[in-house]
PDB file with SEQRES, HELIX, SHEET and CRYST1 records, atoms N, CA, C and O in Angstrom:
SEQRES   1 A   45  UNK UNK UNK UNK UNK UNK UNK UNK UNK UNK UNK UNK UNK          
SEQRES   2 A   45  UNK UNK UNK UNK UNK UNK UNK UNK UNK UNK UNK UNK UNK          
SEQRES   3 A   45  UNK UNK UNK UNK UNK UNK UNK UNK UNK UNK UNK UNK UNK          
SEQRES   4 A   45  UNK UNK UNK UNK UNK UNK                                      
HELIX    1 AA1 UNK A    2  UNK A    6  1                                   5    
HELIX    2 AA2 UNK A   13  UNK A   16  1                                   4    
HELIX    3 AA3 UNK A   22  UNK A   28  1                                   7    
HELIX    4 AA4 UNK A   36  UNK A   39  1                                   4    
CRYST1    1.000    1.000    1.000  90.00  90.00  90.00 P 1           1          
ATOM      1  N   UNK A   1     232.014 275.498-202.585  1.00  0.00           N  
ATOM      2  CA  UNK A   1     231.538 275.771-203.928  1.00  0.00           C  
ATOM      3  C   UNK A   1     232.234 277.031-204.446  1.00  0.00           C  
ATOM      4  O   UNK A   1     232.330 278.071-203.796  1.00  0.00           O  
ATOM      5  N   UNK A   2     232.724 276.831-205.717  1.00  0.00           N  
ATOM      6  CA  UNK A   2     233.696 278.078-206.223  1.00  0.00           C  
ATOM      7  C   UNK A   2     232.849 279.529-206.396  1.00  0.00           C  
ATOM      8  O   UNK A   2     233.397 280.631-206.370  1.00  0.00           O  
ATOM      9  N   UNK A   3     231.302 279.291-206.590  1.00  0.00           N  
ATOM     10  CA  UNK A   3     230.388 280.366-206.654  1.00  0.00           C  
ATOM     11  C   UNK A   3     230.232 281.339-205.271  1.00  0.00           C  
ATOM     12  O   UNK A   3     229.888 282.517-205.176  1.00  0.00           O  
ATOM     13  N   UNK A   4     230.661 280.273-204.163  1.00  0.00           N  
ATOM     14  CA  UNK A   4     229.934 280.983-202.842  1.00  0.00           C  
ATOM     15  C   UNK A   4     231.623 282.095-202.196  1.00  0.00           C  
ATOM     16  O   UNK A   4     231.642 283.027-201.392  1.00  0.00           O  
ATOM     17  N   UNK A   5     233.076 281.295-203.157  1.00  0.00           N  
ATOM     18  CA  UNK A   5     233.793 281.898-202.926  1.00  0.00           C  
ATOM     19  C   UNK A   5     234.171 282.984-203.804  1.00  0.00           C  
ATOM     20  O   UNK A   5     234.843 283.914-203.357  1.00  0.00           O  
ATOM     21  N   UNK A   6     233.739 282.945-205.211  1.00  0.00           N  
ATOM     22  CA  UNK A   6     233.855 284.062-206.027  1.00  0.00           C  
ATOM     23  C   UNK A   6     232.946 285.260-205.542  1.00  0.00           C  
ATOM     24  O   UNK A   6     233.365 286.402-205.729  1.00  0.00           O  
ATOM     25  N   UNK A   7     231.368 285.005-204.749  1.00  0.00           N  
ATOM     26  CA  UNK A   7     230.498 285.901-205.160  1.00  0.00           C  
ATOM     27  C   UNK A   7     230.338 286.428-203.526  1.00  0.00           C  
ATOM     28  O   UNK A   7     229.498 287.211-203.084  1.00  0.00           O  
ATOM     29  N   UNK A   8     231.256 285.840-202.913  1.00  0.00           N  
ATOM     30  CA  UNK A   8     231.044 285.472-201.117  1.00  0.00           C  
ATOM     31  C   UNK A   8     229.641 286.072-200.454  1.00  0.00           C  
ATOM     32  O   UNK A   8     229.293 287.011-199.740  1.00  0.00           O  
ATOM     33  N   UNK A   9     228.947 284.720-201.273  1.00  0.00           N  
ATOM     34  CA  UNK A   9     227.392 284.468-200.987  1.00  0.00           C  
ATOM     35  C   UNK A   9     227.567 282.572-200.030  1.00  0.00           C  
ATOM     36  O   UNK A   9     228.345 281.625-200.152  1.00  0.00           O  
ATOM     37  N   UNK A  10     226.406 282.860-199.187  1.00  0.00           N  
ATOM     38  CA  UNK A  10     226.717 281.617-198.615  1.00  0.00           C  
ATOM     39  C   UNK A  10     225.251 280.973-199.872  1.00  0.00           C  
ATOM     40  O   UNK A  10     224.350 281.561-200.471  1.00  0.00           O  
ATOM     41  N   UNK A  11     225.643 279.684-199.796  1.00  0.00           N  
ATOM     42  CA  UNK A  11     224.778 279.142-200.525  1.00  0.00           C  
ATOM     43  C   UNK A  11     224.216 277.716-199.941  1.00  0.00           C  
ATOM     44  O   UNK A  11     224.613 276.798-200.658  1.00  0.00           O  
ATOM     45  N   UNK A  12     223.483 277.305-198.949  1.00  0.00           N  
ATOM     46  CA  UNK A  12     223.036 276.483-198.503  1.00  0.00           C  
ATOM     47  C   UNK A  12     223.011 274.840-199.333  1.00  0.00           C  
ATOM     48  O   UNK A  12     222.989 274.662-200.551  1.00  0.00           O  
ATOM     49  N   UNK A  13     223.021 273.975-198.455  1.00  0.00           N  
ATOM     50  CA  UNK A  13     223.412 272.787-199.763  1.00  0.00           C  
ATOM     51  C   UNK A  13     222.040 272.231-200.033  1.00  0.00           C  
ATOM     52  O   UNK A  13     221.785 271.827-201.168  1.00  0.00           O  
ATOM     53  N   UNK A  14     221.165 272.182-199.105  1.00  0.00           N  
ATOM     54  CA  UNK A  14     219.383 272.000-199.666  1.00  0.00           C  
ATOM     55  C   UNK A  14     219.323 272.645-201.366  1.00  0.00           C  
ATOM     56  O   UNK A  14     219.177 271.942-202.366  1.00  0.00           O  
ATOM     57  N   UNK A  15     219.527 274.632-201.343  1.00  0.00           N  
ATOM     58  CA  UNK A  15     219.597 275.005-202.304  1.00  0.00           C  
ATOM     59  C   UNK A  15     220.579 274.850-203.036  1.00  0.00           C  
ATOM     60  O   UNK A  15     220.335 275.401-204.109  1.00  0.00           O  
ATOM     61  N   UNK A  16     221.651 274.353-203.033  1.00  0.00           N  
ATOM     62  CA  UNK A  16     222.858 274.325-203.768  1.00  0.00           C  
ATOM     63  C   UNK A  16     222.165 273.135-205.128  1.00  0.00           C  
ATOM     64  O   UNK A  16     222.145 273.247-206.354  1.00  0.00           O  
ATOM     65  N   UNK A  17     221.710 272.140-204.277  1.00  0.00           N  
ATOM     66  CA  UNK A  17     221.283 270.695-205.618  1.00  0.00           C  
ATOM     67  C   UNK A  17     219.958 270.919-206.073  1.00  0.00           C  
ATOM     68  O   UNK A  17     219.404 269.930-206.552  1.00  0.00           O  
ATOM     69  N   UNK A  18     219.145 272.263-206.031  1.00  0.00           N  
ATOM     70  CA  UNK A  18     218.522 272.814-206.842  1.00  0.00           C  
ATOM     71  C   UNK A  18     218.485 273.546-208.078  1.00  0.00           C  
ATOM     72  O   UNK A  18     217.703 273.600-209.027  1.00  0.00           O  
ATOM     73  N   UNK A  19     219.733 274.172-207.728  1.00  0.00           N  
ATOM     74  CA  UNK A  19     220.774 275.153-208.795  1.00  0.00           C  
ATOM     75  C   UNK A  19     220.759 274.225-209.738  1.00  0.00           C  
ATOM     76  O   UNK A  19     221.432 273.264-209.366  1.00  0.00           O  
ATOM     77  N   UNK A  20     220.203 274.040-211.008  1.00  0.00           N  
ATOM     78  CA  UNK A  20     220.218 273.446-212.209  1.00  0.00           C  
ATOM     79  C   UNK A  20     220.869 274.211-213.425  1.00  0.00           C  
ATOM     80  O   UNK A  20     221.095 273.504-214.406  1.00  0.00           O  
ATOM     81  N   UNK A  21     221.153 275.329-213.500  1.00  0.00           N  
ATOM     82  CA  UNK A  21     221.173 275.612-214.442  1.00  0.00           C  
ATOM     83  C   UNK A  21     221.728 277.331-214.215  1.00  0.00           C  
ATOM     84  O   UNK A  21     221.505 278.149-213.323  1.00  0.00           O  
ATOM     85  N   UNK A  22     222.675 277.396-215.697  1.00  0.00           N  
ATOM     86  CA  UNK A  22     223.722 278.728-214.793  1.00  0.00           C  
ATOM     87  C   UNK A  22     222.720 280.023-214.702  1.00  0.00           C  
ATOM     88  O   UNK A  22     222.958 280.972-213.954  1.00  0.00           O  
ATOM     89  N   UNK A  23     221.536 279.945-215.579  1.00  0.00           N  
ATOM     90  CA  UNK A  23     220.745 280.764-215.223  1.00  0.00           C  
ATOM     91  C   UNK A  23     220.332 281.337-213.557  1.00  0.00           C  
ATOM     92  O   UNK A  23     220.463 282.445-213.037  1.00  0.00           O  
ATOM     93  N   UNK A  24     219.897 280.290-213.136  1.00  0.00           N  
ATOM     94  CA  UNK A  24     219.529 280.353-211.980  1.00  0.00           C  
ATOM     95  C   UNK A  24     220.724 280.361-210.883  1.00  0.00           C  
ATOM     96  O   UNK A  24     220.570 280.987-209.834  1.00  0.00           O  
ATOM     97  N   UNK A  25     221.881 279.673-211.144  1.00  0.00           N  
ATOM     98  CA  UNK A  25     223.241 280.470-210.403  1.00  0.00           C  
ATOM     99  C   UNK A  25     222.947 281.664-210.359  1.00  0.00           C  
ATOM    100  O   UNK A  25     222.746 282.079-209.218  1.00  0.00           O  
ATOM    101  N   UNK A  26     222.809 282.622-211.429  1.00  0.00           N  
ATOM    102  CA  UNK A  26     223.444 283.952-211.543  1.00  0.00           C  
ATOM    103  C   UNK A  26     221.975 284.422-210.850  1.00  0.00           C  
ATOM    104  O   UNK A  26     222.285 285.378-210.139  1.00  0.00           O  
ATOM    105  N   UNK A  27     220.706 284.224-210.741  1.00  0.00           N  
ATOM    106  CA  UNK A  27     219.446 284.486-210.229  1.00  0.00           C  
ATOM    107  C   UNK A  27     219.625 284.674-208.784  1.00  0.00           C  
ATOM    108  O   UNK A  27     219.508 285.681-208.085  1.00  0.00           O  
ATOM    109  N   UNK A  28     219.978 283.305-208.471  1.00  0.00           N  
ATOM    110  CA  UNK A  28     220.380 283.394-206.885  1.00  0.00           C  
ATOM    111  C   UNK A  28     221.271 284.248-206.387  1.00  0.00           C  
ATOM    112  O   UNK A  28     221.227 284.745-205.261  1.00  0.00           O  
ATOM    113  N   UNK A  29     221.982 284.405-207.106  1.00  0.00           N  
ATOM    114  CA  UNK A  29     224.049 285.699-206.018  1.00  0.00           C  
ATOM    115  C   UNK A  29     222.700 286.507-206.760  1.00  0.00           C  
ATOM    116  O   UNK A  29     221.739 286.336-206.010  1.00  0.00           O  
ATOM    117  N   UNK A  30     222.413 287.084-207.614  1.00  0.00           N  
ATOM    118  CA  UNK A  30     221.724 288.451-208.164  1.00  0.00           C  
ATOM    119  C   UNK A  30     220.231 288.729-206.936  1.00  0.00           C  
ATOM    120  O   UNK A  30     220.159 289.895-206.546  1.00  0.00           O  
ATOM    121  N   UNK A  31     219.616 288.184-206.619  1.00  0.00           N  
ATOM    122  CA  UNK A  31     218.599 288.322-206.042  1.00  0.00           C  
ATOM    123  C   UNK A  31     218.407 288.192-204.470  1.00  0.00           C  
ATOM    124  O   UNK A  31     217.671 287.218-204.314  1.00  0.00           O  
ATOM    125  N   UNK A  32     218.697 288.670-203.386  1.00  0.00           N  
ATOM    126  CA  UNK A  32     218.777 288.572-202.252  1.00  0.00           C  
ATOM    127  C   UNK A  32     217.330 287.645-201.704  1.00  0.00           C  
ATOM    128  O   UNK A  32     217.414 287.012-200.652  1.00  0.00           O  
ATOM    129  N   UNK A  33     216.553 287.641-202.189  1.00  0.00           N  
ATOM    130  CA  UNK A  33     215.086 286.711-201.853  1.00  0.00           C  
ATOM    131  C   UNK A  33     215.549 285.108-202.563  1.00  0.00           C  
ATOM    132  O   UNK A  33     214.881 284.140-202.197  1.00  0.00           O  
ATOM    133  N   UNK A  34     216.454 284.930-203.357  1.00  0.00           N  
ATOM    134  CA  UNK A  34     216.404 283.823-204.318  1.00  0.00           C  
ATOM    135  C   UNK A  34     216.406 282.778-203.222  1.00  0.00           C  
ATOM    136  O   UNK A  34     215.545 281.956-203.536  1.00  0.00           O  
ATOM    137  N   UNK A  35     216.902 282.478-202.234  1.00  0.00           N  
ATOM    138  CA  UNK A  35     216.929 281.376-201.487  1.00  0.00           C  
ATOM    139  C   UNK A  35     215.625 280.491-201.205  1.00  0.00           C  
ATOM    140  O   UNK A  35     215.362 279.299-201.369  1.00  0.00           O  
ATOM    141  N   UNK A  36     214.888 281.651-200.685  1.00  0.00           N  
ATOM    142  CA  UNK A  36     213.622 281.346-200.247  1.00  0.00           C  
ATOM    143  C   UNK A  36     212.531 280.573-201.484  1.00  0.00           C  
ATOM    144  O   UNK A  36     211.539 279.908-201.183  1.00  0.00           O  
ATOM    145  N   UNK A  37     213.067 280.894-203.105  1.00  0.00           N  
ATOM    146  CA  UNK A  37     212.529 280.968-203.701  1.00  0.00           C  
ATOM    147  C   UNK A  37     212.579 279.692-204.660  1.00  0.00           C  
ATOM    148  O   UNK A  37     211.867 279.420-205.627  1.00  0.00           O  
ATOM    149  N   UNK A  38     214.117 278.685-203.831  1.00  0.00           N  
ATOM    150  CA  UNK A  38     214.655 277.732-204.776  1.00  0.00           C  
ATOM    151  C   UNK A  38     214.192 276.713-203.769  1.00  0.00           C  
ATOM    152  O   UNK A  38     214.077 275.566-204.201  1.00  0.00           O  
ATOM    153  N   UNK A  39     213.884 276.943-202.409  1.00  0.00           N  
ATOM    154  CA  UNK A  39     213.943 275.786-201.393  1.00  0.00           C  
ATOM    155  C   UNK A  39     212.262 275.811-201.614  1.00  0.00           C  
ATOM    156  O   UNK A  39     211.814 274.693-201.869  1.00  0.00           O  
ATOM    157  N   UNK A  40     211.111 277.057-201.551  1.00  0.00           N  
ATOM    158  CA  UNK A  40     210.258 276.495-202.407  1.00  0.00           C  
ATOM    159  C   UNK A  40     209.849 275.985-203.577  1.00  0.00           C  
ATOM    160  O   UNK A  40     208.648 275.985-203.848  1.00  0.00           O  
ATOM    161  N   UNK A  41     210.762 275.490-204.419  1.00  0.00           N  
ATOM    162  CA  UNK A  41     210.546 275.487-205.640  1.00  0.00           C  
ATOM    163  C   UNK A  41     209.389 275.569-206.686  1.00  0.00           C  
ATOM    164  O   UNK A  41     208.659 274.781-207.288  1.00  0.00           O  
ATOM    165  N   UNK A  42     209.651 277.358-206.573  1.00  0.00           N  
ATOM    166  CA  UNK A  42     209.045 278.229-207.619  1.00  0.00           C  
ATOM    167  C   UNK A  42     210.113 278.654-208.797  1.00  0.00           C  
ATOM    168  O   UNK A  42     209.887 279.247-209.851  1.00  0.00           O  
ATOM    169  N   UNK A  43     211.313 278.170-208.284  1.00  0.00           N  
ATOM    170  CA  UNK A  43     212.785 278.429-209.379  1.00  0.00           C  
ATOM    171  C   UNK A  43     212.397 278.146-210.726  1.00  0.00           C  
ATOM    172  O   UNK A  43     212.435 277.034-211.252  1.00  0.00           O  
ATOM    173  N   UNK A  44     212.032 279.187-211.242  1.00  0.00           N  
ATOM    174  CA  UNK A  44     212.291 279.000-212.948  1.00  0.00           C  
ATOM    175  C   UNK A  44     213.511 278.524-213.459  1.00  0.00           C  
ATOM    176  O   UNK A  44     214.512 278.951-212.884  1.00  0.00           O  
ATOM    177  N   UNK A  45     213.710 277.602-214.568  1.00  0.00           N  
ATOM    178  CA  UNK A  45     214.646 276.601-214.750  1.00  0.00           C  
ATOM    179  C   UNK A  45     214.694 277.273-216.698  1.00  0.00           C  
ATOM    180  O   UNK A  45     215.436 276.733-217.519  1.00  0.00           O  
TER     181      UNK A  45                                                      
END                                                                             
C-alpha cells in the first residue's frame, strides 16, 4: 500500500479494508491507538 510506504506505518490488511475514507487514512498514520480503534469499529467515517 503506497500509504504504509510513504508514511512507513505498517498497516494491517483486516484494517486496511476498513479505511473508507481519506479522513480516516490520515486518522490512522496520525494516531498511534488508531488500529485498535478501526478493527473495533468505533472508526468515525
Amino acid at each position: 500500500m503506497a500509504l504504509e510506504e510513504e508514511f512507513e506505518v505498517d498497516i494491517p490488511d483486516e484494517a486496511a479494508e476498513k479505511i473508507t475514507t481519506v479522513q480516516s487514512a490520515v486518522d490512522f498514520i496520525a494516531e498511534p491507538k488508531a488500529e485498535k480503534k478501526i478493527l473495533n469499529k468505533t472508526w468515525h467515517s
